[in-house]
C-alpha positions in Angstrom: -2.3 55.6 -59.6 0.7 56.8 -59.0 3.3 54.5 -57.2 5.6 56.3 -54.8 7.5 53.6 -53.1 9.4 50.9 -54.8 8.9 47.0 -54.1 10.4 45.5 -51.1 12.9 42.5 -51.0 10.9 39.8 -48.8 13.2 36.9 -47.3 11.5 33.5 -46.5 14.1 30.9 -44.8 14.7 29.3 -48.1 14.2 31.9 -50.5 14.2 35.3 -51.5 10.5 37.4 -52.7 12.2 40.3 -54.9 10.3 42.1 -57.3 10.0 40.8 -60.6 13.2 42.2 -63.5 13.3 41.9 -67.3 16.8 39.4 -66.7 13.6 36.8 -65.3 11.5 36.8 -69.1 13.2 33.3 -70.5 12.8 31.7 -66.8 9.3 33.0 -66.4 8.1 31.8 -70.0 9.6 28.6 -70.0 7.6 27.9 -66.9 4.6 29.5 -68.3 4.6 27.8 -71.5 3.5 24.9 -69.8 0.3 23.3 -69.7 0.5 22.1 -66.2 1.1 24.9 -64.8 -1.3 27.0 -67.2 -4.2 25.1 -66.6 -4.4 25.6 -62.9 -3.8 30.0 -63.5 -6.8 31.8 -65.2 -4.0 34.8 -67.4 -2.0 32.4 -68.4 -3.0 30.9 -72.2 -1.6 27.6 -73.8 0.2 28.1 -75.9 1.5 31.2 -74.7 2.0 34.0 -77.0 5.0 35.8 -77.7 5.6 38.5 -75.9 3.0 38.4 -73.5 5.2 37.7 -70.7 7.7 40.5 -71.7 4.5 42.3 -71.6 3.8 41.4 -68.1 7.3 42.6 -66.8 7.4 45.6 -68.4 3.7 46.2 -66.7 4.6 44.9 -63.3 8.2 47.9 -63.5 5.8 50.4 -64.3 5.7 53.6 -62.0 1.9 53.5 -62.3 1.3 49.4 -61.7 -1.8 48.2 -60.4 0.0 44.9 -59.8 3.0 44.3 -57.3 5.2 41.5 -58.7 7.6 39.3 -57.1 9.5 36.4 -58.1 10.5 33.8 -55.6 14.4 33.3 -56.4 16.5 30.7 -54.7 19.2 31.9 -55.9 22.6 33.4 -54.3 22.6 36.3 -57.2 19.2 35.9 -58.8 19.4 33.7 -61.3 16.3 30.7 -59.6 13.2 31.6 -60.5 11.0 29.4 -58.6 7.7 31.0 -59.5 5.8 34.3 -59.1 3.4 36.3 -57.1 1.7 39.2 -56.8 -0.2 41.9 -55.1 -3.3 43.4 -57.5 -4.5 46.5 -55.9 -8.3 46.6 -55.1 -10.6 49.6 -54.0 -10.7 50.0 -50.4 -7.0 49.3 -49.2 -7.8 45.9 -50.3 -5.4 43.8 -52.8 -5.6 39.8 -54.3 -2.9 38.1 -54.2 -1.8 35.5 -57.1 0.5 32.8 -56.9 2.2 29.6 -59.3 4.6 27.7 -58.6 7.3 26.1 -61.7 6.6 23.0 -61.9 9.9 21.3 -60.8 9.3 22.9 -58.2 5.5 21.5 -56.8 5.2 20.0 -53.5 8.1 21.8 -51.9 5.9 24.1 -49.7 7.4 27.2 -51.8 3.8 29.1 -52.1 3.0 28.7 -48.8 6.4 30.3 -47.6 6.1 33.0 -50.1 2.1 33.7 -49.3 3.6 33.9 -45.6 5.8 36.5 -46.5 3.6 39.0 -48.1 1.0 38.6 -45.5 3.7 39.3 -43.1 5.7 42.0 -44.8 2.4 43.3 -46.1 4.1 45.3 -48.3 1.2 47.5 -49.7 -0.5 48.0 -46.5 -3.2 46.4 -47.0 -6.4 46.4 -44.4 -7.4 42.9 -46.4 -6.4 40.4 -48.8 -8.5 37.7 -51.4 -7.3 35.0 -53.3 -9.6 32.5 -55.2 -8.3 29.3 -56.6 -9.6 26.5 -58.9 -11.9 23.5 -57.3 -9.3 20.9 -58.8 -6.4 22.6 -57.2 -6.8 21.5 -53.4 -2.9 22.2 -52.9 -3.0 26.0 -53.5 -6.8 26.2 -51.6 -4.4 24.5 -48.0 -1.5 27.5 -48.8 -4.4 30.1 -48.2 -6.0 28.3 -45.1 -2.9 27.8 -43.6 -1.7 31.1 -44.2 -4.6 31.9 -41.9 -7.1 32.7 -44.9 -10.6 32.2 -44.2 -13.1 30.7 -46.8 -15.8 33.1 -48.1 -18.0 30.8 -50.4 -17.9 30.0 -54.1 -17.5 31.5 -57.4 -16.0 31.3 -61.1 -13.0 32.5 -63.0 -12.3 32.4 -67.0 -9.0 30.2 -67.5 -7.8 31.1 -70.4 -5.9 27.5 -71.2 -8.8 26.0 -70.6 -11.0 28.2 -72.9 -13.7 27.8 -70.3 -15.3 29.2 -67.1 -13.8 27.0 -63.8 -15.3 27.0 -60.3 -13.3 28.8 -57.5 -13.0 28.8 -54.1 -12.6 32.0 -52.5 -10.9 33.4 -49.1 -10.2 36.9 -47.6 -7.7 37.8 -45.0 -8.3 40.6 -42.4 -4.7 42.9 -41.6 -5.8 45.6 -39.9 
């Protein structure tokens, strides 16, 4: 797939959602190294690998990405990397978004500003969007919901911290 368009700058009140550069890697791995944070994502292993979020980077810059990704910077010139999310593409006109937060960060309402944003902005033109997120993380299950998410029902996901297969809640999001 073939992408024609580059990524769009989103602006929140707080915060910018601008597509993920190689100048992020050491902000993104140091927040991905840790456990906290790792345990409640199902691509993220602990420990984390070298190179695997270079890896990502150079995946998410790709003219042919299947995955839109943003970081959301509080910074004046880019330098705050607060977390990350993304847009996977899905058949259909149909994407799932993904979403962490750093954990200095937690309990700031950061997600649900930047989940906000891309439903807003819609930036791929989407007709729908998913998420799912773990049973044990309530927090991130209230960003969808009141992001205007609706709950479609139950299912699992492999974490790869974890090593093991964790329930999920699921939840879809007409735009068109």
């Amino acid at each position: 797939m073939d992408i024609s368009t580059q990524q769009k700058t989103l602006f929140t009140e707080r915060f910018a959602v601008r597509p993920v550069q190689m100048s992020d890697l050491t902000r993104i791995e140091h927040y991905a190294a840790d456990i906290r944070l790792a345990m409640h994502t199902p691509r993220l292993p602990h420990p984390l690998p070298p190179g695997l979020i270079a890896g990502f980077i150079e995946r998410a810059m790709a003219p042919d990405r299947e995955e839109d990704v943003w970081v959301m910077d509080g910074g004046t010139s880019g330098e705050e990397v607060m977390g990350v999310i993304s847009l996977m593409r899905l058949d259909r006109n149909q994407s799932e978004i993904g979403y962490w937060v750093a954990p200095p960060f937690w309990g700031t309402h950061l997600a649900s500003d930047a989940v906000q944003a891309l439903v807003t902005g819609n930036p791929l033109g989407n007709a729908a969007m998913f998420a799912s997120v773990f049973h044990d993380n309530p927090a991130s299950a209230k960003v969808l919901t009141n992001t205007g998410f609706a709950y479609l029902g139950d299912a699992e996901i492999f974490c790869l911290a974890r090593n093991a297969t964790v329930p999920t809640w699921t939840y879809s999001l007409k735009l068109q």
